[in-house]
PAVO-580706 format. One record per residue: residue number from 1; residue in one letter; y, z, x of N, C-alpha, C in turn. Coordinates in pm, 1 decimal, decimal comma. Layout:
! PAVO-580706
   num   residuo       n.yy       n.zz       n.xx      ca.yy      ca.zz      ca.xx       c.yy       c.zz       c.xx
   NUM         a          Y          Z          X          Y          Z          X          Y          Z          X
...
END
This chain:
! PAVO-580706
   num   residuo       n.yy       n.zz       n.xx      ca.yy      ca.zz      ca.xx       c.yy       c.zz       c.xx
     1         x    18667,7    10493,7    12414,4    18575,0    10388,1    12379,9    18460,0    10446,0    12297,7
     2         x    18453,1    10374,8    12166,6    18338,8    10444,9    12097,6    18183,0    10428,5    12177,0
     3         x    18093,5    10506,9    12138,7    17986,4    10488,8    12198,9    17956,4    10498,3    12324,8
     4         x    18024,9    10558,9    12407,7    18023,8    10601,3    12584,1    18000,3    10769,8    12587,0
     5         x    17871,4    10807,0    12614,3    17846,0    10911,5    12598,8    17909,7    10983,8    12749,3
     6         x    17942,5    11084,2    12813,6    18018,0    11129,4    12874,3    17851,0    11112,5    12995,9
     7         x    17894,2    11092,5    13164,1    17776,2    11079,7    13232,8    17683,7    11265,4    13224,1
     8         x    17769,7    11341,7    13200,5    17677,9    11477,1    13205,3    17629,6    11520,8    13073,4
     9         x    17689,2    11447,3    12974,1    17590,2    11466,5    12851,8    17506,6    11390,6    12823,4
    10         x    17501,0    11318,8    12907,4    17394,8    11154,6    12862,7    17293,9    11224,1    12962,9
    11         x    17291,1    11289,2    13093,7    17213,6    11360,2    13161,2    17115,1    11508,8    13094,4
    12         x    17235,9    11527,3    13035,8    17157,9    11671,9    12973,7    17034,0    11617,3    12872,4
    13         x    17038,9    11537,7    12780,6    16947,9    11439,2    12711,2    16837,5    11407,2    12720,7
    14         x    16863,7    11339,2    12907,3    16736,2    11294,5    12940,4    16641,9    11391,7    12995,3
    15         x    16714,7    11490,2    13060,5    16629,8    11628,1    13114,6    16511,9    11687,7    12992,8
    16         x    16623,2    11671,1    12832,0    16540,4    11745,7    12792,4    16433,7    11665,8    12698,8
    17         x    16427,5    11545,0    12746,8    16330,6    11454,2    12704,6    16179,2    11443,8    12742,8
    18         x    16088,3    11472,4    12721,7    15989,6    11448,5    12795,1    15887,2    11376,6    12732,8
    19         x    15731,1    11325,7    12811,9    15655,2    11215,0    12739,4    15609,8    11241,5    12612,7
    20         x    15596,9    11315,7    12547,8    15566,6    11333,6    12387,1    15662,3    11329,0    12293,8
    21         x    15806,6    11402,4    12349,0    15910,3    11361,4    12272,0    15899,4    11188,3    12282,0
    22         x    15947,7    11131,3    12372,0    15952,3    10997,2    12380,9    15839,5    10924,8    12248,1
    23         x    15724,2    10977,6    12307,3    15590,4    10916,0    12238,6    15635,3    10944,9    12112,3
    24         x    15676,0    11043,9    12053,3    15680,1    11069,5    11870,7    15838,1    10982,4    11844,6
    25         x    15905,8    10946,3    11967,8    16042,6    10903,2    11890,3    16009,1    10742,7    11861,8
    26         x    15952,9    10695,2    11970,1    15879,2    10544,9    11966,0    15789,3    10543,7    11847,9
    27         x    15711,4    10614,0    11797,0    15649,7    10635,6    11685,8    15721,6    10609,7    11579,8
    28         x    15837,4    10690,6    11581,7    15951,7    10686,3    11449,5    16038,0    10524,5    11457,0
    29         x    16066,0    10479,9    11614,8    16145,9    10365,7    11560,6    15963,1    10244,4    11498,7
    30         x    15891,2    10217,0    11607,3    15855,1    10141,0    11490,9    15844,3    10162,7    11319,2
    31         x    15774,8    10244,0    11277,3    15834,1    10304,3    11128,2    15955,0    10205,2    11083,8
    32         x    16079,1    10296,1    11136,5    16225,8    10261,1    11089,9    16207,1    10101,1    11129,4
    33         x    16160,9    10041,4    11200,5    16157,5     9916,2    11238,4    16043,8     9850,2    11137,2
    34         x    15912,5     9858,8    11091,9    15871,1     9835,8    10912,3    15994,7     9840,5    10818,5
    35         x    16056,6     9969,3    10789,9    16097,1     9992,2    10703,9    16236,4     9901,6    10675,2
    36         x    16281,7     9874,3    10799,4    16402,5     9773,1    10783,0    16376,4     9565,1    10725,5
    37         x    16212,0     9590,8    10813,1    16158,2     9471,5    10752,1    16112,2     9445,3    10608,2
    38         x    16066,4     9532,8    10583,7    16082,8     9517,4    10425,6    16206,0     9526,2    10338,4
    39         x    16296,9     9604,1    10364,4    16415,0     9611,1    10332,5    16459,2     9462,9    10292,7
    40         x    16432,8     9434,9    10481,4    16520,4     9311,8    10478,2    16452,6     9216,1    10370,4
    41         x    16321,0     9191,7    10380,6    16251,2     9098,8    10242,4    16258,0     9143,7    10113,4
    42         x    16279,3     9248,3    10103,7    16328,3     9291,7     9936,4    16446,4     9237,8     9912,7
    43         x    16552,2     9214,9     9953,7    16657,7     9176,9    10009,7    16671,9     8995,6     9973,0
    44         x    16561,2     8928,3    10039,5    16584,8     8810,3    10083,1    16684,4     8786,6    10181,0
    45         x    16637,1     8867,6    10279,9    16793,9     8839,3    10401,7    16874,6     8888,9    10393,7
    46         x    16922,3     8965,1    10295,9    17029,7     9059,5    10259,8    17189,6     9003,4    10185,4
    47         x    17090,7     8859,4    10118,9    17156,0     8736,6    10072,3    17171,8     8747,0     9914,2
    48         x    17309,2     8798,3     9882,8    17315,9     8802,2     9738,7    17271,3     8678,9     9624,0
    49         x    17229,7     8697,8     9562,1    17264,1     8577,7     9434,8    17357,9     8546,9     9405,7
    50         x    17409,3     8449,6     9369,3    17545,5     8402,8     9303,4    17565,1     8456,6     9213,1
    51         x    17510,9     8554,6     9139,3    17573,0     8572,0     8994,3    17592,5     8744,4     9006,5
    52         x    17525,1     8757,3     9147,9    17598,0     8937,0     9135,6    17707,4     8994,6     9150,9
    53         x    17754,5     9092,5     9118,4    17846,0     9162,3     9107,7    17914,4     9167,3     9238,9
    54         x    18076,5     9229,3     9298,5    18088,1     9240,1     9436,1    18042,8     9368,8     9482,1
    55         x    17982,2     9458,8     9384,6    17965,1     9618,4     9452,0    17813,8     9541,6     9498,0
    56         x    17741,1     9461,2     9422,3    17648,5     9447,0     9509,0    17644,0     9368,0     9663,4
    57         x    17707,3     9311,4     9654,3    17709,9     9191,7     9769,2    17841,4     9332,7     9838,2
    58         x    17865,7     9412,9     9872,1    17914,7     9513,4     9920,2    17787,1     9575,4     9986,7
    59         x    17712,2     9602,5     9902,2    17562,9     9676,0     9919,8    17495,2     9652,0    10013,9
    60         x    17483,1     9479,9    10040,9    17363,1     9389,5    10098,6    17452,5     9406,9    10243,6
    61         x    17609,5     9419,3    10204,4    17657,1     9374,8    10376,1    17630,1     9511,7    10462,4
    62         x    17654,7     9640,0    10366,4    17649,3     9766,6    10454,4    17499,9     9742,1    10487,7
    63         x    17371,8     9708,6    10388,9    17261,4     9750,0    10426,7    17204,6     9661,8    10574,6
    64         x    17286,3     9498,7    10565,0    17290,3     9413,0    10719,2    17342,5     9520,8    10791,7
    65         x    17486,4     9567,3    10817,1    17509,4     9663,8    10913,9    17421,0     9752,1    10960,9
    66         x    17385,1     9843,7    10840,1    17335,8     9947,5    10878,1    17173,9     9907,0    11016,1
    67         x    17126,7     9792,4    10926,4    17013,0     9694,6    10959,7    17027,1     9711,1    11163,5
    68         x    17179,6     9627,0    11166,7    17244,4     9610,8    11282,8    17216,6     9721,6    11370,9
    69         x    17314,4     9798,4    11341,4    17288,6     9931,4    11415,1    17208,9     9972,3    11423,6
    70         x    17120,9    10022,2    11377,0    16971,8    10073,9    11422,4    16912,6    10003,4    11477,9
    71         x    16919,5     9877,4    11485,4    16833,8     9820,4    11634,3    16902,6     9802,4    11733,1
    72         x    17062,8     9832,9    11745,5    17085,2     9839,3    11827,6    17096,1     9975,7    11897,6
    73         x    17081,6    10094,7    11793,0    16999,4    10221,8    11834,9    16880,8    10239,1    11942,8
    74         x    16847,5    10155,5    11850,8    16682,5    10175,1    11920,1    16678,1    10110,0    12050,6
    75         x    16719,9    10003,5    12014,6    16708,8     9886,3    12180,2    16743,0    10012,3    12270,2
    76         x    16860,5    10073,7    12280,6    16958,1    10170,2    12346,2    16825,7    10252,2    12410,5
    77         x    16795,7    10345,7    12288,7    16694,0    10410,3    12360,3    16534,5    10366,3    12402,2
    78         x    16493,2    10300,8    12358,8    16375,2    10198,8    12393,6    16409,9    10182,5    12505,6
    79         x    16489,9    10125,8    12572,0    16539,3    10040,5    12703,9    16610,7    10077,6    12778,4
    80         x    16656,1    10168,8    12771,9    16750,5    10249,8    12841,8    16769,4    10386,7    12888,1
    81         x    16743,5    10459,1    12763,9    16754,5    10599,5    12785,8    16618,3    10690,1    12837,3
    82         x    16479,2    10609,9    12738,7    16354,0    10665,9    12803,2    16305,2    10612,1    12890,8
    83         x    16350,3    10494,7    12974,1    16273,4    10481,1    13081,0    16389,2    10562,6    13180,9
    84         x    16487,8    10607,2    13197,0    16561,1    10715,4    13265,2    16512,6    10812,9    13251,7
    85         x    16442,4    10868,3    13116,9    16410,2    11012,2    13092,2    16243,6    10975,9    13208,8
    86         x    16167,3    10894,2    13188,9    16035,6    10872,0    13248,8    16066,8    10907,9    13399,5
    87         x    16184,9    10808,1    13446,7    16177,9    10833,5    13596,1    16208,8    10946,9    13656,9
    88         x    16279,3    11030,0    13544,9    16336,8    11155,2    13582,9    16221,5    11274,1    13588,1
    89         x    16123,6    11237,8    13560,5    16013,5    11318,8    13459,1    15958,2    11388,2    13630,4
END
């Protein structure tokens, strides 16, 4: 199954996580979380024009994906992984 990190490597992770790592990674997703919002409004939604090309409207769907995944990155660790690393602390 993609994305099932093994339970003793998902452990080793959180051990070596601690509150400043956390603090500078939360730092970085909001960032990446700006940076996807503008994206997305440069973009207009990531909604081609009718008159573009298909490499572009290729472009707009990887850049939705990519969009996708990283918040569902983040949610992951936002919500999941550092409040495990906190309680472990």
């Amino acid at each position: 199954m993609a994305g099932i990190v093994p339970k003793r490597a998902a452990s080793s992770v959180i051990e070596d996580l601690d509150t400043p790592r956390i603090d500078c990674i939360e730092q970085e997703h909001q960032k990446t979380g700006a940076a996807l919002a503008q994206l997305r409004w440069l973009t207009d939604d990531f909604r081609p024009p009718e008159w573009v090309c298909n490499t572009y409207r290729a472009l707009l769907a990887g850049l939705l994906r990519l969009e996708q995944d990283l918040h569902r990155h983040i949610h992951k660790e936002n919500n999941i992984l550092f409040p495990l690393a906190i309680a472990n602390l």
